[in-house]
C-alpha positions in Angstrom: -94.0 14.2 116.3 -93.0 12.7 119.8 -89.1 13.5 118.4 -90.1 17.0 117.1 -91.0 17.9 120.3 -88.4 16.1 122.1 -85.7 18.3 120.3 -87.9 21.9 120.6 -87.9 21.1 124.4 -83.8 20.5 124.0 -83.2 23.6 121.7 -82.3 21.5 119.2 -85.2 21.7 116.8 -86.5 25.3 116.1 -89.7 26.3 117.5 -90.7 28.3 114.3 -90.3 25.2 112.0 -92.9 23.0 114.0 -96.2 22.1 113.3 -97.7 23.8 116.4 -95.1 24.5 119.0 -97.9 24.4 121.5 -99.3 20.8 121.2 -95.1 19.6 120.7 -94.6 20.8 123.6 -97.9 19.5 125.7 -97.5 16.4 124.4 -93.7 16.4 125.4 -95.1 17.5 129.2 -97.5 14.3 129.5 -94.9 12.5 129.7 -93.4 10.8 132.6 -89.9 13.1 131.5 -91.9 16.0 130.7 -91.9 17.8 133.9 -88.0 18.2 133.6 -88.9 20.2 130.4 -91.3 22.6 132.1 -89.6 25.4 132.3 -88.2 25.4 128.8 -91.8 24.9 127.4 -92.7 28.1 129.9 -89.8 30.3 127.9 -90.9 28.7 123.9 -94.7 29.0 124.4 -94.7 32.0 126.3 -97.8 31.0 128.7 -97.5 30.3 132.1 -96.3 26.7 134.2 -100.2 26.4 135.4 -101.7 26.8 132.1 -99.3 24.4 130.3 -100.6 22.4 133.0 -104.0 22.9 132.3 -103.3 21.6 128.6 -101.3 19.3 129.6 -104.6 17.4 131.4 -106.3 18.4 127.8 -104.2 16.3 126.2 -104.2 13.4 128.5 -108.1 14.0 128.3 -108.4 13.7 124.8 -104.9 13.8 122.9 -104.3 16.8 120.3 -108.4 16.9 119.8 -108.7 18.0 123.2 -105.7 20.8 123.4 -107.4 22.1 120.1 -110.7 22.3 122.2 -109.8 23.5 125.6 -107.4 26.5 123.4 -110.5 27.4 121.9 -113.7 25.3 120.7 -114.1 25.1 116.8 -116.9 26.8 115.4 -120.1 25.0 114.8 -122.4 25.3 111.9 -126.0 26.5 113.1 -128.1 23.5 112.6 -125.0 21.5 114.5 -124.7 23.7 117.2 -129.0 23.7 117.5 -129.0 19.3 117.7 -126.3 19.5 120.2 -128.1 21.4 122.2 -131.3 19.5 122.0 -129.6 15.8 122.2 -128.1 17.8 125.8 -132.1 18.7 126.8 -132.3 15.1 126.7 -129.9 14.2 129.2 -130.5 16.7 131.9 -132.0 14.9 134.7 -132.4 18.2 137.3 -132.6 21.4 134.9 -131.2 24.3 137.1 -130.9 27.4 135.0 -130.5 27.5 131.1 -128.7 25.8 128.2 -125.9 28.5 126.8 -124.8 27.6 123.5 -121.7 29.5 122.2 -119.5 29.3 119.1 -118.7 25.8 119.5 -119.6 25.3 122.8 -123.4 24.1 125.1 -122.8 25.8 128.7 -124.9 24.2 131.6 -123.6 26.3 134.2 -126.3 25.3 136.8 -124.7 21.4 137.1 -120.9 22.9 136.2 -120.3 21.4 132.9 -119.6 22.7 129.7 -118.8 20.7 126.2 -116.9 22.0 123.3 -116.7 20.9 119.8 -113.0 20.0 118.2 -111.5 20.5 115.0 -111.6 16.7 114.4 -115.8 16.9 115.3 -116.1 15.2 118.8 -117.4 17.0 121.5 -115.2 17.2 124.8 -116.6 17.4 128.2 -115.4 20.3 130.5 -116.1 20.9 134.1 -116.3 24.1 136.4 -113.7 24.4 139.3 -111.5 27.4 140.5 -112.7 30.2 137.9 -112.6 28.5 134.7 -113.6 25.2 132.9 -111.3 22.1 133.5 -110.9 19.4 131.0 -112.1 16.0 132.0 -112.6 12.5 130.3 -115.2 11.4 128.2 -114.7 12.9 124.4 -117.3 11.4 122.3 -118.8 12.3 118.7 -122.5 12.6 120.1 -123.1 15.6 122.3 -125.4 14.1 124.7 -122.7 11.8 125.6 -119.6 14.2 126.0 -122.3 16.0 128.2 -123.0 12.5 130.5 -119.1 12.1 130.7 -118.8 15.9 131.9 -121.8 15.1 134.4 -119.4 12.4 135.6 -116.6 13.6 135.7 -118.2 16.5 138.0 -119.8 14.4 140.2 -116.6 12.5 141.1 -114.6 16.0 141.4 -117.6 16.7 144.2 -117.2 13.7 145.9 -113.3 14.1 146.6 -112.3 11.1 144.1 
């Protein structure tokens, strides 16, 4: 995969003949090389420097499961979507404002945090900064734990670190 996306970035491997063009070329942008390639990947994917960017921290997050997720979070069944919610009620030490549970995703907008199911089932922690939700570390298969590392991972952004 690492070569696939290694020749899309270098014209030399169609974009139309790759698994998914858009996590080739993320994962060819973590690497240390990959800023050299940003432009290229602006012109193949057709989105913007800043949200390849964006992605780009997806993947270093939480690899192809986390592009998936920050993209757009994979549907939940009901009864998933209802425990992941409650296991999240469990952690929340300061409840400020309601739960939001969405099509794949449990919103706690009063502490700033979001979580967002995957196509491979783990739960990835988001944060809110600057007008959207920023991936952040701390993917896990229980809800209530991707939700601790989000609480983390936005307490850190708060204290400068």
């Amino acid at each position: 995969a690492a070569d696939r996306a290694a020749a899309m970035l270098t014209d030399a491997y169609p974009a139309a003949e790759a698994d998914d063009p858009l996590v080739d070329a993320v994962r060819i942008l973590a690497t240390p090389e990959g800023r050299l390639h940003t432009a290229q990947a602006v012109r193949l994917t057709g989105l913007p420097a800043e949200e390849l960017r964006w992605l780009v921290l997806a993947y270093r997050h939480g690899g192809t499961g986390g592009v998936a997720a920050a993209v757009e979070a994979h549907a939940a069944e009901p009864d998933q979507l209802a425990s992941a919610v409650r296991e999240v009620r469990k952690h929340r030490a300061l409840a400020i404002g309601e739960l939001v549970a969405g099509q794949g995703t449990v919103s706690d907008s009063g502490a700033g945090v979001q979580i967002r199911l995957g196509p491979d089932g783990r739960w990835y922690p988001f944060t809110s900064g600057r007008d959207r939700w920023w991936p952040a570390p701390g993917a896990a298969g229980s809800p209530g734990e991707a939700y601790q590392a989000a609480l983390r991972a936005r307490s850190l952004r708060r204290a400068g670190g």
